[in-house]
C-alpha positions in Angstrom: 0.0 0.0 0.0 1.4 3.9 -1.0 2.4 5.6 2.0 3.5 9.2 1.4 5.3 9.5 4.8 7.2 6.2 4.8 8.3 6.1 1.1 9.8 9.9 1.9 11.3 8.2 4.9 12.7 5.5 3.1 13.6 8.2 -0.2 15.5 10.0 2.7 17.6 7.3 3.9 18.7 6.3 0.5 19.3 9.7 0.0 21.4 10.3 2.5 23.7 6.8 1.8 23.9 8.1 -1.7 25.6 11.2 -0.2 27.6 9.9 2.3 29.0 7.4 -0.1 30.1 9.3 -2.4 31.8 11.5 0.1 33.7 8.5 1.1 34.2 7.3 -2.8 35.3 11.0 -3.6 38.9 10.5 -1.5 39.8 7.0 -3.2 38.9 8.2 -6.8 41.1 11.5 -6.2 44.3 8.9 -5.3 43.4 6.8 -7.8 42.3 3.9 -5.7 40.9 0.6 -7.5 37.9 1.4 -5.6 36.6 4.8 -6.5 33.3 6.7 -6.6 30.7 4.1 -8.1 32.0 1.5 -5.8 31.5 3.3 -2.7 28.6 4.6 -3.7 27.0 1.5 -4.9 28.3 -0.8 -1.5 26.8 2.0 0.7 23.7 2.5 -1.3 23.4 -1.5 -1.2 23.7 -2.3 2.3 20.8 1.0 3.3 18.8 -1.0 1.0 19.2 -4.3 2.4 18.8 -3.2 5.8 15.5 -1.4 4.8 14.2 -4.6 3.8 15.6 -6.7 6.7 13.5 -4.1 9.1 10.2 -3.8 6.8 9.8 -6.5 3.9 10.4 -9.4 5.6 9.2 -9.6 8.9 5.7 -8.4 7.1 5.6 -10.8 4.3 4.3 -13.4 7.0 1.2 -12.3 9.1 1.9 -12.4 12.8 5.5 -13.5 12.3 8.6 -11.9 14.3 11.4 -11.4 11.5 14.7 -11.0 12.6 15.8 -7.9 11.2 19.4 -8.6 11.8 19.7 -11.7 9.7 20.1 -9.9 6.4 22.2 -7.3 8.3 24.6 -9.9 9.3 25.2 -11.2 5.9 26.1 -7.6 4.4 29.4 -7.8 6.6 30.3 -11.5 4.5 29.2 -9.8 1.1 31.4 -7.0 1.9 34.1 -9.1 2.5 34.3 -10.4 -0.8 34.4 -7.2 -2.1 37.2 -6.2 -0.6 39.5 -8.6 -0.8 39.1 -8.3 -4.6 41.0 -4.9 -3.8 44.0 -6.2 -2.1 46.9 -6.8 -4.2 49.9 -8.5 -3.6 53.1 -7.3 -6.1 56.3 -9.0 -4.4 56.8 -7.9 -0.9 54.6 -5.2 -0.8 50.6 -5.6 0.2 48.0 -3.0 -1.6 44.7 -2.5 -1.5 44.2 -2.9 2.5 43.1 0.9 3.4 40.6 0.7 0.0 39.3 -2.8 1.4 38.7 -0.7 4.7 36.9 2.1 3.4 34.5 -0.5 1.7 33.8 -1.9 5.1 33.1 1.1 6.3 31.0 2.5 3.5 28.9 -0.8 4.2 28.5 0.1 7.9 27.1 4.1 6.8 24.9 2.5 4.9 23.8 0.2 7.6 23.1 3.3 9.3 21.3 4.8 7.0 19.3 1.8 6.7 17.9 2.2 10.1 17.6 6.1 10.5 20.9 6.9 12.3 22.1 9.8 9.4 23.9 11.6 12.6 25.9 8.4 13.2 26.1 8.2 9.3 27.4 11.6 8.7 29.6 11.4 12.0 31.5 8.3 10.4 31.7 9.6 7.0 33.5 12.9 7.9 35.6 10.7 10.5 37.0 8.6 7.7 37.8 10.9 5.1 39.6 12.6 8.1 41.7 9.8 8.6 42.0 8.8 5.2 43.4 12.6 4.5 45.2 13.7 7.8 47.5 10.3 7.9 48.4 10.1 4.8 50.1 14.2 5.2 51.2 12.6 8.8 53.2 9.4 7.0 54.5 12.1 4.6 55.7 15.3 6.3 56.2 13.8 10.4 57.1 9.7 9.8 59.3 10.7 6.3 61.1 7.3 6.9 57.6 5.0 6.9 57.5 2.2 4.8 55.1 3.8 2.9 57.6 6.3 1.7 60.6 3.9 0.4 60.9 2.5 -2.6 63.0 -0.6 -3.4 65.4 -0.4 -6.2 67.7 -2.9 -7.9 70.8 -1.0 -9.2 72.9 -2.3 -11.8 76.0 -0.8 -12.4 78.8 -1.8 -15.1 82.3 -0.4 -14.6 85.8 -0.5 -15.4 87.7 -3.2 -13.4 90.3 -0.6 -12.1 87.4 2.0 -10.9 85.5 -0.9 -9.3 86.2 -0.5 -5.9 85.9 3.1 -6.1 82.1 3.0 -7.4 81.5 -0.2 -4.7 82.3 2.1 -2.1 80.2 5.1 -3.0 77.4 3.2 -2.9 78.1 1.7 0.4 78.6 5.4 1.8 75.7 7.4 -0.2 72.8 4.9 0.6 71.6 4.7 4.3 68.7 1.8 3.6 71.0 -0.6 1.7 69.9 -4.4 1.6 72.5 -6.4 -0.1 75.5 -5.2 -2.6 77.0 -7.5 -4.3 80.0 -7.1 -7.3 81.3 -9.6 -10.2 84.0 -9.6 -12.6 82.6 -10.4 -16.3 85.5 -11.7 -18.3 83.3 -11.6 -21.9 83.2 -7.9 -20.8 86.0 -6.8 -19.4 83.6 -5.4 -16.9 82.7 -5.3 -13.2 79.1 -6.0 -12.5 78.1 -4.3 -9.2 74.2 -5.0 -8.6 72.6 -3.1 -5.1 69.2 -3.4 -3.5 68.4 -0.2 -1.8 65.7 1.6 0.0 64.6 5.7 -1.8 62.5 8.3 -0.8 60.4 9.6 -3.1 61.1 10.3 -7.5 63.4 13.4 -6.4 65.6 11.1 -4.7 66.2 8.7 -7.9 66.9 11.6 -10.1 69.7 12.6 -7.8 70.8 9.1 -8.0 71.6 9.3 -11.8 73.2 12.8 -12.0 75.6 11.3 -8.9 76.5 8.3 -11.0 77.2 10.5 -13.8 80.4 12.1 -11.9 81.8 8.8 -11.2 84.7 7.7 -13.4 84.8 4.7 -15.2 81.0 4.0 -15.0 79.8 2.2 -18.3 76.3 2.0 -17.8 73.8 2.7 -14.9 70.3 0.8 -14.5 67.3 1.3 -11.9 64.4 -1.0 -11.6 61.7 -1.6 -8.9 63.1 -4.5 -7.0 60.3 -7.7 -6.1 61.4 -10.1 -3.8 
């Protein structure tokens, strides 16, 4: 039966999931998450829906029956966890995807809330999490400048002259403060020392430096810089 006041309620709560998710979606798409605005949008607006219809479609489909209205609630959690892992990436050593994964969980959860008529708690959690998305990610960058999330892992190849080979071994021992291994061999097809170094950089201002400092050094042949996988 048409009820003006509930579907307004009901238009109001999707509304308002509609909203909060993309508020939430707006921070991943703008860092170019795998998870962006429709996704967010879509799990939130999802999971208001289903827990609109846990607390009035089903409990009514049966006369004189007590549904359980947090039955289909419970399951949103499981569906959402599907969804994120297929965000988490795994590319050698390093893990990605677990902060989107989280904001997908959380977009379920505002939803949820919007669901059941709690748009403070909604709104609260929304501006919370973009919050934290925004203020740690300047905190990791500008106070904890040595983070993990900072370094990147490069393989440096370096092909010299046997006579300046010690020279250029040592100047990468003594430049590089997050050095893994170093490692040099003599190439006899070549005539050349092969000196190969896995280190730890900040940043793409740092790599740059790397190559106009290996440019100075005598008897360098060739110079290489690749992201290192384990």
């Amino acid at each position: 039966m048409f009820n003006i006041g509930f579907n307004l309620l009901v238009l109001t709560r999707l509304t308002a999931a509609l909203v909060f998710g993309f508020g939430l979606g707006l921070e991943r798409e703008l860092t170019n998450k795998y998870a962006g605005l429709r996704t967010h949008i879509l799990v939130c607006l999802g999971s208001c829906v289903f827990t609109i219809l846990s607390i009035y479609a089903f409990p009514a489909a049966v006369p004189g029956s007590h549904g359980d209205p947090a039955r289909i609630s419970a399951q949103i959690l499981t569906g959402i966890g599907f969804i994120g892992g297929g965000t988490v990436l795994r590319h050698g050593s390093s893990v990605f995807g677990l902060t989107t994964a989280a904001t997908l969980w959380v977009a379920a959860s505002i939803g949820m809330a919007c669901g059941v008529g709690m748009l403070d708690i909604a709104l609260v959690t929304t501006l919370f999490s973009v919050l934290v998305l925004v203020l740690i990610r300047l905190l990791e960058k500008n106070v904890l400048p040595t983070s993990s999330k900072n370094m990147q892992r490069l393989k440096i190849t370096a092909s010299c002259k046997e006579e300046h080979s010690e020279k250029i071994h040592d100047y990468i021992i003594e430049n590089f403060d997050y050095m893994h291994e170093i490692s040099k061999k003599y190439d006899e097809k070549t005539n050349l020392t092969k000196i190969v170094a896995i280190i730890d950089i900040k940043g793409k201002k740092q790599i740059q430096a790397l190559y106009k400092g290996f440019q100075n050094l005598e008897g360098l042949e060739a110079i290489s810089m690749q992201e290192y996988d384990e």
